[in-house]
N, C-alpha and C positions, 0 to 999 in steps of 0.2 A: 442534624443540620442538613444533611444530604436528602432527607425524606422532608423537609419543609420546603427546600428549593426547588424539588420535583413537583409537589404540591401545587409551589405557586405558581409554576411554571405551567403546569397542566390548566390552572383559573389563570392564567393570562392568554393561552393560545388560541381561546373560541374566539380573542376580543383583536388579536392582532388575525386572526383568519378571516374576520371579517368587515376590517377597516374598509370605509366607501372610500374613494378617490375619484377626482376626474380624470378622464381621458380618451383618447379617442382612436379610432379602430378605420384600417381602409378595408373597404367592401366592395361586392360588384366589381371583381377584377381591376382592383385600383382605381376606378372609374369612380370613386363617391368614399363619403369620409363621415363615420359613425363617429358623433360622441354621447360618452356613456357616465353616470356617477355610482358607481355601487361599486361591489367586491370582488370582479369577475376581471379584471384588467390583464392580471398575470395568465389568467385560461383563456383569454380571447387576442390576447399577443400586443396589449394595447399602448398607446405613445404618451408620450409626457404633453402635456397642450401649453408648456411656458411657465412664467414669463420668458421669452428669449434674450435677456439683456445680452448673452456673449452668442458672437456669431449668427447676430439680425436674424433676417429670414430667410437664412440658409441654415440655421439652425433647428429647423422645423424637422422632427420627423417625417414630414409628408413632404417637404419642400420637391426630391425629386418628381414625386407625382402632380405638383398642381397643376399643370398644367392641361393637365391629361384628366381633370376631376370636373364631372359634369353638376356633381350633388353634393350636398351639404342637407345632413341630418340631423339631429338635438333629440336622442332617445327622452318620453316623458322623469325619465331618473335622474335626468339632469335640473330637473327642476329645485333639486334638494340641495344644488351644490352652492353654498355661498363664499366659495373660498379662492372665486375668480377677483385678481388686481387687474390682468392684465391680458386684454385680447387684442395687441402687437403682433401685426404681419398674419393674422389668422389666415386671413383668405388672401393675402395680397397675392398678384399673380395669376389665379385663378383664372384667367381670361376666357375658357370654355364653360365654366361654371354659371350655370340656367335655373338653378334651384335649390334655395334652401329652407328645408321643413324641422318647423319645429323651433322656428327662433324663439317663440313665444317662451319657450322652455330656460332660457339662458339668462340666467339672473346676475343681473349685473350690479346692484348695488354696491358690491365693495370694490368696483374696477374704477383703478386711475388712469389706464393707458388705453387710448381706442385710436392709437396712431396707426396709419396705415392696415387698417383691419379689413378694409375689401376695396384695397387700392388696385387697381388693373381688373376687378372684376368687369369688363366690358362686353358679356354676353350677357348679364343680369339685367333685365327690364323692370322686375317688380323688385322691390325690397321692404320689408313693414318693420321697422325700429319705433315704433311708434309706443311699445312698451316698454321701451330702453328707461333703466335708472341710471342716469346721467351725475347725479348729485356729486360725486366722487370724482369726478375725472378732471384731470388735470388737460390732458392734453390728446385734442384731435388733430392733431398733422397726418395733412392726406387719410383723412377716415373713407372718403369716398373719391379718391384721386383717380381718375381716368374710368367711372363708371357709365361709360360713354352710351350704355344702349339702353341706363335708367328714364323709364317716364313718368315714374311720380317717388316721390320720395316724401316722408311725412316726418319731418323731426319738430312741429311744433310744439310737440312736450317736453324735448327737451331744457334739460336744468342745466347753463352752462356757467352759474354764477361760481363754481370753484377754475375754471378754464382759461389757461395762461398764453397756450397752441392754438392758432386754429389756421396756420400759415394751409393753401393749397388743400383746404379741405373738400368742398367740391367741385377741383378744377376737373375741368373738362369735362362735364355732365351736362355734355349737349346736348342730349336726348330732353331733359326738363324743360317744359313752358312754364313751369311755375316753382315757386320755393319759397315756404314759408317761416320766414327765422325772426317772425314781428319779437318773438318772444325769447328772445335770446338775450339774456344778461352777460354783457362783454366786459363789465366793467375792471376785470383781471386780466384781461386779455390782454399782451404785450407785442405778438407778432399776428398780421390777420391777412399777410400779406397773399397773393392770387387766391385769395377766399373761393371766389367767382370765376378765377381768370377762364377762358374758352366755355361759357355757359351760353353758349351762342343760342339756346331755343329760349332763351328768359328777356318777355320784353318790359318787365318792370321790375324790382325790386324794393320793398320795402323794408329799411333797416332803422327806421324811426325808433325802436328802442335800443340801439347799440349807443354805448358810452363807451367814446373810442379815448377817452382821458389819460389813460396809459398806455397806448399803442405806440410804438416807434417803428413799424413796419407797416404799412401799405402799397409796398410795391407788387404793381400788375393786380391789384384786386378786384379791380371789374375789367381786365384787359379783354379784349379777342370775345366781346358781347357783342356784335354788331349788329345785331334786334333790339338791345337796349333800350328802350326809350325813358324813361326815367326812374330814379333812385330819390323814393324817399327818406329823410333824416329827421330827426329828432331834437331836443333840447341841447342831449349828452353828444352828440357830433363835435369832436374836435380834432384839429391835427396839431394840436399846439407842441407836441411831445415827439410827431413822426421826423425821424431821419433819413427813410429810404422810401422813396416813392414812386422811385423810377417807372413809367408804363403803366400807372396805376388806371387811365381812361384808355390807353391806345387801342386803335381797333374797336371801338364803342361809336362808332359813325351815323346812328339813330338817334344817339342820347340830346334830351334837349332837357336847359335848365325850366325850371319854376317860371322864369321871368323871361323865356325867349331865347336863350344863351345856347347857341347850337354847336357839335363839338367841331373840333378846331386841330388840328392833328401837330402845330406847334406849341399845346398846352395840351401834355398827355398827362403831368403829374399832378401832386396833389395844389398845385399852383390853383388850380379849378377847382379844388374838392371842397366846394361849400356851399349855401343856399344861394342860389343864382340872383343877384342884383339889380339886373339889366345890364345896357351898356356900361354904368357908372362902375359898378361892382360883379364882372359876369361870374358866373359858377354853376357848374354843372346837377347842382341838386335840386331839390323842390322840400321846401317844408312841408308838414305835415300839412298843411289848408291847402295844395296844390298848387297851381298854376295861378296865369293871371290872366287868364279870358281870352275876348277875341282881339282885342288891338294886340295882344301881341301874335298872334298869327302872319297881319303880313308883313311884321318886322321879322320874324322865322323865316320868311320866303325872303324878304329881300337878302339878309345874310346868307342864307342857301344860295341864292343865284348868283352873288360876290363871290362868294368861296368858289362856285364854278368856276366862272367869270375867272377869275385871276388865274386860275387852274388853266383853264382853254389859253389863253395871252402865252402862257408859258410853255406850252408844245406848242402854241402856232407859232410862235418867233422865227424856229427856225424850218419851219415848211415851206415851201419853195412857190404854193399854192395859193399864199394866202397872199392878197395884195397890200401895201403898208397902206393904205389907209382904213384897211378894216381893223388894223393894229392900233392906228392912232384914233380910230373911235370907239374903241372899244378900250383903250386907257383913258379916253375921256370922261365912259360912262363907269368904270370904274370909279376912279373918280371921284362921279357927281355921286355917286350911288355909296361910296362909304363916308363922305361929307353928311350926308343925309340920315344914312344910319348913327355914324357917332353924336349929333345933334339931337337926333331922336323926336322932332318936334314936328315934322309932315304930317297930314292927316293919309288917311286910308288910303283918298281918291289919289294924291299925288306919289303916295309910294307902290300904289299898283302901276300907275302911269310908269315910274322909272323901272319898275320890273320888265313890262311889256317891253322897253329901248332895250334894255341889258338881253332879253329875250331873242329879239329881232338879229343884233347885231351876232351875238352867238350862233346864232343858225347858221345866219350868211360864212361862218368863218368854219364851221364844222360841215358844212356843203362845199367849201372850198377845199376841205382838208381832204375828204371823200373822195374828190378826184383821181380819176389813175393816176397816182404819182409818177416822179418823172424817173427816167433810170437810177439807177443808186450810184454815184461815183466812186463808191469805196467798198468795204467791209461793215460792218457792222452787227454787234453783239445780240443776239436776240431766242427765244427759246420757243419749240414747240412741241405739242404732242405728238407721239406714235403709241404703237401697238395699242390700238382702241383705247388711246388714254389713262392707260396704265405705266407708261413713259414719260419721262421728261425728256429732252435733247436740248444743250446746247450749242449754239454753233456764234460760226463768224465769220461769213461770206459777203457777198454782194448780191444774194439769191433772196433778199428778207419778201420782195415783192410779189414772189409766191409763191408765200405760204399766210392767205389772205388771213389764217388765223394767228400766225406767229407774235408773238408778247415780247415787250419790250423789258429790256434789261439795264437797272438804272438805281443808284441806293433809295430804297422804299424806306420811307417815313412809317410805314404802317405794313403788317402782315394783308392787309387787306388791299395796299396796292401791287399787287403782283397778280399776276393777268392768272398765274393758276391758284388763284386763295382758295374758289370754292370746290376746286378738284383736288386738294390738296391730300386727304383720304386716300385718295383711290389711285396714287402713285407707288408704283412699287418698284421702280428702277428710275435710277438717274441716270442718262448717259450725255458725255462730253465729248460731242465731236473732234475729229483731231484737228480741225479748222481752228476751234476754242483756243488752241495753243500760240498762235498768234497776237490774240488779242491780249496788252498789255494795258484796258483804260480800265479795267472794273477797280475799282477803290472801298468800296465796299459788299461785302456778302449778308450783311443782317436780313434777316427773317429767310431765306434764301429757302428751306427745308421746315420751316417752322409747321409745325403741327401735322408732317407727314409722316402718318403712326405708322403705316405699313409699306415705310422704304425700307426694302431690305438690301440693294445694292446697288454701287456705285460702279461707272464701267467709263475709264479713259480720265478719274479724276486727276492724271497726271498732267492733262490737260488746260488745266485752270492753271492760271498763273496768277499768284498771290502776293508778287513783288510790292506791286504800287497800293495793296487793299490795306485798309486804316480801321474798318471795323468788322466784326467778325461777329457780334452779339447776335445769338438767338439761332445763328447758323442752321442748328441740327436742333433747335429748343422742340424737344414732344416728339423726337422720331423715336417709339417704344421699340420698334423691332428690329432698328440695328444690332445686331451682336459684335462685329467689328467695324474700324474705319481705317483705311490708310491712305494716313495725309502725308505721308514721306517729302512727298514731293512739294509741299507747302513752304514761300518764306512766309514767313509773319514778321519780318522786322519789321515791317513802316506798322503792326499791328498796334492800336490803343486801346479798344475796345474790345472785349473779351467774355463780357458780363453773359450770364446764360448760353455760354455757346453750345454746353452739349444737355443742358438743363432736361431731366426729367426721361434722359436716354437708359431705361433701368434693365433693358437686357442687353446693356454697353459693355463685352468685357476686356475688350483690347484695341487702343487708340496705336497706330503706329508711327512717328515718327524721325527723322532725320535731322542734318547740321541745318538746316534751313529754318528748323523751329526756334521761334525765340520770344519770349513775353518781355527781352529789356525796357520798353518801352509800354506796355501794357500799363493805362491808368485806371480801369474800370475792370475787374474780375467778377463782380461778387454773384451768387451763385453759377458759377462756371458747370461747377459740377452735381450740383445740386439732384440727390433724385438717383444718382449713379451708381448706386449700391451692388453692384455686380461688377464694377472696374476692378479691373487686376494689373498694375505696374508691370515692366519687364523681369522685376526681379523680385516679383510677391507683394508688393505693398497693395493693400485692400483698402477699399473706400472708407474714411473718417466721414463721419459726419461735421469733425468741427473744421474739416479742412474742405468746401468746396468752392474755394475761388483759386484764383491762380497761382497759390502758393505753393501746391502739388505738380502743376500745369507742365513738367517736365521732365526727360527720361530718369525712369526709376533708378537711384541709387542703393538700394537696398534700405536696410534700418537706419545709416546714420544718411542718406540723403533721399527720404521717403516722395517718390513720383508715382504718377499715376501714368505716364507713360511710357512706351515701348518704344526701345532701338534695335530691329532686327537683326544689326549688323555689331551691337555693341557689347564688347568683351566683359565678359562677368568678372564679377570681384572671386576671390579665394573662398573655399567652403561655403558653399552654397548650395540649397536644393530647393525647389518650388514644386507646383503641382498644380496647372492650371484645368485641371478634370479631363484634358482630354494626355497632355502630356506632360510629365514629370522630366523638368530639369536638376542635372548634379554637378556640380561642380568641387573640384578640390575632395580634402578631405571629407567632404557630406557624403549623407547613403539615401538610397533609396525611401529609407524610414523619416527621414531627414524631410524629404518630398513631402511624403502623405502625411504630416505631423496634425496641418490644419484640416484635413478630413477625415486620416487614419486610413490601414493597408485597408481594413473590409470594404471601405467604400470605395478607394480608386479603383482597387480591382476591377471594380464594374465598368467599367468607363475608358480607363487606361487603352490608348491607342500608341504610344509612342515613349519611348525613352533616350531622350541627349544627355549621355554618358560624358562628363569632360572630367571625373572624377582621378586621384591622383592612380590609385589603385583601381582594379578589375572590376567587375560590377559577374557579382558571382552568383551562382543556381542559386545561394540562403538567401541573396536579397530576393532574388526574383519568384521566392515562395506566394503562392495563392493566385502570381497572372496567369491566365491560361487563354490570353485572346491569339489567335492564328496569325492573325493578321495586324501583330506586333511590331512595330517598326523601332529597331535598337541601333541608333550611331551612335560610335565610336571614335575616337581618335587614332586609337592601334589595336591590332587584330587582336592580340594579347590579352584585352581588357575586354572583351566579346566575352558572355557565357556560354559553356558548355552546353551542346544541344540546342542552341536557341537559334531557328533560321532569323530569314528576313534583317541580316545585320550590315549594318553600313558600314562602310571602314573611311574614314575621310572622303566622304562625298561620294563613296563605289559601294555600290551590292552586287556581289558576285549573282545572288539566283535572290528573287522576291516570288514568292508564292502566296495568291492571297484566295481564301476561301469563302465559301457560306456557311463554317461551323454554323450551331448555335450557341448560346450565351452570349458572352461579349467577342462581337468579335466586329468594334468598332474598326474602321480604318482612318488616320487622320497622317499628312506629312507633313511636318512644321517645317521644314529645310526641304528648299529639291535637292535630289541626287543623283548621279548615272547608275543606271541599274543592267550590268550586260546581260540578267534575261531578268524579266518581268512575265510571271503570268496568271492568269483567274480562269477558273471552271465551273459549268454552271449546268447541270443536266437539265434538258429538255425533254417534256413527256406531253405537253399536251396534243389535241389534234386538230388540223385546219381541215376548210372544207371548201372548196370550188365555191367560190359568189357567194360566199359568207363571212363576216365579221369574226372572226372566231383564233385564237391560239395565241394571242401576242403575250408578249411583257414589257416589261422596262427595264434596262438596262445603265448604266455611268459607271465608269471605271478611271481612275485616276492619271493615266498614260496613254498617249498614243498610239490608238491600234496597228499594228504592224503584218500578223497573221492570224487567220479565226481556223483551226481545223476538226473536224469530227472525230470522236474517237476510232472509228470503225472505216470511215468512207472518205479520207484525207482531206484535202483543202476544202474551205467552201468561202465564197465571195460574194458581196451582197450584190442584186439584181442592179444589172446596168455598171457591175466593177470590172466586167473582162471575162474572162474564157479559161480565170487561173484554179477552178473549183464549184463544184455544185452550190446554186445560189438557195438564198435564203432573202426576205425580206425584211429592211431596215428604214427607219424613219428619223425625219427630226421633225420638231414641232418649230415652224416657222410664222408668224403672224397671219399667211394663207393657208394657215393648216397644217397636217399634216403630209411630208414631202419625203420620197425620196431619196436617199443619200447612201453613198458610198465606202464613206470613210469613218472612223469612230477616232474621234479625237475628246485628250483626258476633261475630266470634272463637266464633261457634257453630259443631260441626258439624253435618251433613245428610244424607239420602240423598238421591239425586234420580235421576229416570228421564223421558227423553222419549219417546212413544212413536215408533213406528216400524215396522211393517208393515204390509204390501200390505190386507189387509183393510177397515185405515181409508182416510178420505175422503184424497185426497191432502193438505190443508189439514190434518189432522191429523196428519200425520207428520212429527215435527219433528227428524229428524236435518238434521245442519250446522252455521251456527255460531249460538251461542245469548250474547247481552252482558246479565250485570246489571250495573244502573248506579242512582246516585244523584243529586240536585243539593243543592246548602245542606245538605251531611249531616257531622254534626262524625264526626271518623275517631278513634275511642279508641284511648290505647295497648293495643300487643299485648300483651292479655291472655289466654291459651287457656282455652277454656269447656268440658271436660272434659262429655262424656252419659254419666249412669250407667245403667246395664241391671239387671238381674236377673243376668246372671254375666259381663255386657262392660262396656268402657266404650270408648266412643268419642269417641276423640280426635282435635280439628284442629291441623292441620300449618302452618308459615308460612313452615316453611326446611326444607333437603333432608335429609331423614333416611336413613339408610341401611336397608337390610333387619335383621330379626333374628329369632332364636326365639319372640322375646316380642312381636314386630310381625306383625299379622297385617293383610292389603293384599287388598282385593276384586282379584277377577281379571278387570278390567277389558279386554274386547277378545280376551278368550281363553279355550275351554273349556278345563276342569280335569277329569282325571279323567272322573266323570259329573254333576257339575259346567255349566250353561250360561254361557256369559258372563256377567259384571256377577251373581253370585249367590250369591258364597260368600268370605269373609273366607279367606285362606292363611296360614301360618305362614312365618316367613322368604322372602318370595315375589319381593317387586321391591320398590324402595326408595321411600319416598312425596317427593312433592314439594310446595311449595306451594299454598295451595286446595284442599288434598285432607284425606282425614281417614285415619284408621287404628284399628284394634281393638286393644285388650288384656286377655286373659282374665284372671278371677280366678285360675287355676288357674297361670299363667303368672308371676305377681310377680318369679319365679325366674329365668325363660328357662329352664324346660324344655319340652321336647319331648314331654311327654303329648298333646297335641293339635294338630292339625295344619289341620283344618277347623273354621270354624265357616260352616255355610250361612246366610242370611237367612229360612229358613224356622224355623233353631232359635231367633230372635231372640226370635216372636213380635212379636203386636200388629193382628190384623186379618188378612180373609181378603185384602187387596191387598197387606199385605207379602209374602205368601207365593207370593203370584202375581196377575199383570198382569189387573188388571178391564179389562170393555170398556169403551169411550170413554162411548159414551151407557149409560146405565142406564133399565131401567125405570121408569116413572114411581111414586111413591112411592104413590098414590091407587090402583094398580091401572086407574086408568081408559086405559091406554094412549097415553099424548101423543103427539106428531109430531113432528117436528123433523128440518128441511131436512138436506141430505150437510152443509152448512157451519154445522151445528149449533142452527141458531134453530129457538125453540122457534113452533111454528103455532097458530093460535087454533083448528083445525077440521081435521076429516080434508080433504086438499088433494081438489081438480078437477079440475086440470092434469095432464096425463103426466108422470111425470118417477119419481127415486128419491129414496125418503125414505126414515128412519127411524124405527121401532115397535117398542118395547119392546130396542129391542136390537139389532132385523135389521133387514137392506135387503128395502125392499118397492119395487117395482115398479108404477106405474101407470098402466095402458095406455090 
């Protein structure tokens, strides 16, 4: 028996040694992502590729990396594999990702799921799915969600007759002029809702074979098209079935019907959505034979110039410019002019004639408007640009009249009425003047941030006052790059409206708020949250998909009262522990293991910045196996419950000493809680070398505290240029909208340039390479908050945790020339990954991750003739009178006596 089992054993193991499987491989320094089908998976260290059904697309082996992944590869061995259901979340995220070879290879016949499969890929221009076997799939939600830098996409071979999904499949694929889906069989199709929504480069649509007979979803499906011009339909076009339609035209402001039917922005739902009529029957679609020629042309124009027309009446009412009888002839010719249209029966000659009056009289009232207005009597609410339009600002002064571009503030009907719709992109701060605090009339905030992908922070939102506001829809709908929000300071009672307010915010992981927050009143939720897949509650609860309207919409109760948001001040329940990747909360009887359950120890370790210890018992050396970050941040409640050997620990809001370093590995820094820390401090050796009227030796610097004292190891105090007389200077910058400046002082989560000098030239006492400690005492340590410097066409950002490299990151070349290029003098594109205390660039031009630019030097930053290159130590005296001053910098009352070598105007002088 034993000699038969060994037998078969021996003829079974060639067959299990060489089982193909799929799977996939990172290469290129995590920068690209091989998949492979054969037998080699175990020897090339390779990933599971799904289905992901538990823990979405953070379940990904690659998931840490996507971001950071420029390529995507389909080795020709993959072509054998038929054993793919489901390519869920493959690439979502991906946002730097530029290429992928080899799709051809990836056979997809037996896949039901293509949800989300290169959703956020928004560096991808080309994509060829054009040999995709579709036959099988069930469901595209978000297949191509926010592939914003696509310019052709080819799915007309698609087979979607088994396809139930196809809610937000290609929203926001602005880049496309065209889209071909004549061939699409919808007939299964039950949700199609924002199919199209922000397809803003597509000015026609033909969806003439869609059989929308079982659809109950069209909301937002052609919304935020404003090139639009017409959508054609078919036989199978119905909405007999649809229940949610909400915003299904809004923001489509080109679309005209079949029959003349222009859009109308108090008929956004499916109210319109049919073959356009005329007057009798209007509707936004055109059948399949077109249009209806030239008569209806200048009924298009006379409706166009009504729809003005009544628009103008309504901001001149109360301009102070406009005299009442251009009011009452211009509600006359209203009017006459929609009597005319509803009748329908003028010929050409007399409905151009009433164009031309309506024409006339508009002028006269928009030349009146023009005028220098008159002083302002009041305040009033109104927003504009700064830092080269990279900023938002609100305020609420009596100063509106000049800021001749300043935008008016007022609840918008449409994303497309607000004065920054088509800058909307290229905002990457919001700031609220403290003025804003005053003003109690805004009643509504809908669309307010709509479609601003690269807001990444908010500054003074305590500002807003949210008492009297009723709707709140669409808020923050498509800001992708939030990662937090806090609306603390937010009431939302009077709020009713709710519906998409944080809609499609998918690197959203912590909403913060307060006793002010309240949905009692809220009648509309529905997708609130929609899209939010990276929300994390106060106290663990992770985004449902079946919960995204306002049923979650308040602070996390744990398991039995599941919220998706945060009360910073709000006392935890008994045994509890979380793990929001950067810090692990304990609570009660729970452990540390308790924390990382939904990650597990291998992975926090990497990451772990911080532990709040509220545990009944000690938090001991066995839990804290495998952390080994420096710069470890552990409170406490009593000293007692501290580990052995662990610094950096808080005791009830006190650190006796915080030492924080540039190990390597993890040695993220993050503070969830401030603290008083009575000493604080960071060490950072300097070696590189400056040189007299050259650009050369700097770095970046951000440190989380108030700098209090900078000293050298070797040669004691040192103070930045223009701080006093308390230490050998060094040069320090901030990056202010004029460049780079000047400055004295280093205040926390800002970043900095900073430069010591360092050549033979100067006095030895002035050369301060080696190691250099800022330190504080009694200095409260605020949470990590990043202080984002805006430029003229950069902004410089500080770091607190290990970032990777990227197209869009650009890293001074710290220690090494580039190019022609000197050390420390030129920002790089994708160059070396940043690390804590350090800061990094990102161009305007970059929003994308492309690859237009590759250099930015410090000399194109501007800001002074020392940003651009290294002034000498001593300067001339400012009087012209030539002062003295010793090698060790002190200044002399009188030319010296003595022999020796001093300093005059700049040079060593010699005296014999």
């Amino acid at each position: 028996m034993k000699k038969f089992l060994f037998l078969m054993i021996c003829t079974l193991f060639p067959i299990f040694a060489s089982a193909q499987e799929p799977y996939a491989v990172m290469i290129d320094g995590n920068t690209a992502i091989m998949f492979y089908y054969d037998d080699q998976k175990a020897a090339r260290g390779g990933m599971d590729i799904g289905p992901f059904n538990v823990g979405g697309m953070e379940g990904r082996p690659w998931h840490s990396y996507a971001e950071g992944i420029y390529s995507v590869l389909f080795d020709e061995s993959f072509a054998n594999c038929t054993s793919i259901t489901s390519t869920q979340y493959w690439f979502t995220g991906m946002k730097n990702l530029d290429y992928i070879g080899g799709l051809e290879y990836l056979n997809t016949s037996n896949v039901t799921d293509m949800s989300y499969m290169f959703d956020s890929c928004s560096s991808l221009t080309n994509l060829d799915v054009s040999h995709f076997n579709t036959a099988n799939v069930t469901n595209m939600y978000c297949m191509f969600f926010n592939c914003s830098s696509l310019t052709s996409l080819d799915v007309s071979n698609f087979n979607t007759a088994n396809v139930t999904v196809m809610q937000s499949m290609f929203w926001n694929c602005s880049g496309l002029t065209s889209l071909d889906v004549s061939n699409f069989n919808t007939s299964n199709v039950t949700n199609i809702g924002g199919i199209f929504s922000g397809c803003s480069g597509l000015t026609s649509l033909d969806v003439s074979n869609f059989n929308t007979a079982n659809v109950t979803s069209m909301w937002r499906m052609f919304s935020e098209c404003p090139n639009l011009t017409t959508i054609y339909v078919g036989d199978g076009w119905s909405t007999a079935n649809v229940t949610e339609s909400e915003l299904m035209f809004n923001g489509c402001t080109s679309l005209v019907g079949g029959a003349g039917t222009v859009y109308d922005s108090s008929h956004t739902d499916a109210s319109y959505a049919r073959i356009d009529g005329g007057s009798s029957n209007p509707g936004y679609l055109t059948g399949e034979g077109g249009g209806s020629g030239e008569e209806a042309q200048y009924w298009i124009e006379l409706h166009s110039m009504l729809q003005y027309a009544d628009e103008l009446y309504g901001r001149a009412r109360d301009n102070s410019n406009v005299e009442p009888w251009m009011l009452e002839e211009l509600s006359m010719m209203i009017n006459r002019g929609s009597d005319m249209y509803d009748e329908h029966t003028a010929d050409e000659e007399e409905v151009h004639h009433m164009i031309e009056e309506l024409n006339w009289i508009c002028s006269e009232i928009e030349e009146a408007m023009n005028r220098e207005p008159e002083p302002s009597e009041g305040p009033v609410p109104y927003a504009i640009f700064i830092d080269n339009n990279t900023a938002l600002e609100f305020r609420y002064d009596d100063q509106r009249s000049s800021y001749p571009e300043a935008m008016d503030i007022y609840p918008f009907s449409s994303t497309v009425d607000r004065g920054w719709h088509d800058m909307a992109e290229s905002i990457r701060s919001v700031v609220f003047n403290e003025s804003f605090a005053n003003c109690t009339s805004i009643t509504s905030t809908e669309y307010w941030f709509f479609g601003c992908s690269n807001l990444e922070t908010f500054v003074g939102l305590e500002n807003l006052n949210t008492s009297n506001v009723t709707n709140m829809a669409s808020m923050f709908d498509g800001c992708y790059s939030l990662t937090s929000l806090d609306l603390s300071s937010f009431n939302t009672t009077s709020v009713t409206d709710m519906k998409m307010m944080f809609y499609g915010c998918t690197n959203l992981t912590t909403i913060y708020v307060r006793s002010g927050w309240s949905t009692a009143n809220v009648t509309e939720s529905s997708y609130m949250f929609e899209g939010c897949d990276r929300i994390v509650g106060g106290r663990g609860t992770q985004w449902d998909p079946d919960h995204t309207d306002a049923a979650y919409a308040h602070v996390d109760g744990g398991a039995n009262n599941p919220g998706y948001l945060t009360d910073p001040y709000a006392e935890p329940s008994e045994s509890e522990a979380y793990f929001d990747g950067l810090t692990a909360w304990v609570y009660g009887d729970a452990t540390l293991d308790d924390a990382f359950a939904e990650v597990g120890r291998e992975s926090a370790v990497q990451t772990i910045a911080a532990i709040v210890w509220e545990g009944t018992g000690a938090l001991t050396a066995e839990q804290m196996q495998g952390i080994t970050n420096p710069n470890l941040l552990v409170y406490v409640n009593e000293a007692s419950k501290a580990p052995a050997g662990v610094q950096n620990v808080i005791v009830n809001g006190t650190a006796a000493q915080i030492v924080l370093t540039d190990a390597s590995g993890n040695n993220n820094f993050f503070c969830p809680e401030p603290f008083t820390a009575q000493s604080i401090s960071y060490t950072r050796n300097f070696s590189q070398t400056t040189e007299i009227g050259v650009s050369r030796g700097w770095e970046t610097i951000a440190l989380p505290f108030n700098v209090q004292s900078i000293s050298h190891g070797s040669h004691g105090a040192l103070v930045p240029f223009g701080g006093g007389n308390g230490g050998y200077p060094f040069w320090l910058h901030q990056l202010l909208s004029n460049g780079l400046t000047p400055v004295t002082a280093m205040e926390a989560n800002t970043p900095y340039l900073i430069c010591m000098p360092n050549n033979t030239v100067y006095p030895s006492a002035y050369n301060q390479a080696g190691s250099v400690t800022f330190a504080s005492s009694n200095v409260t340590v605020p949470r990590t908050e990043p202080r984002e410097a805006f430029g003229a066409d950069v902004i410089l950002m500080p770091a607190f945790q290990n970032l990777s490299a990227g197209s869009d990151i650009f890293t001074l070349n710290v220690g090494a020339a580039r190019d022609s290029y000197a050390e420390g003098s030129v920002f790089i594109s994708n160059y070396s990954n940043v690390r804590p205390f350090q800061a990094y660039v990102r161009h305007s031009s970059q929003a994308r991750g492309t690859d237009e630019i590759q250099y930015i030097p410090l000399t194109s930053i501007g800001g002074g003739d020392d940003t651009t290159a290294i002034m000498e130590i001593i300067q001339p005296a400012a009087n012209g009178t030539g002062d003295w001053y010793s090698l060790d910098g002190r200044k002399l009352s009188s030319k010296p006596t003595q022999k020796g070598v001093y300093i005059q105007n700049g040079k060593k002088i010699v005296i014999k």
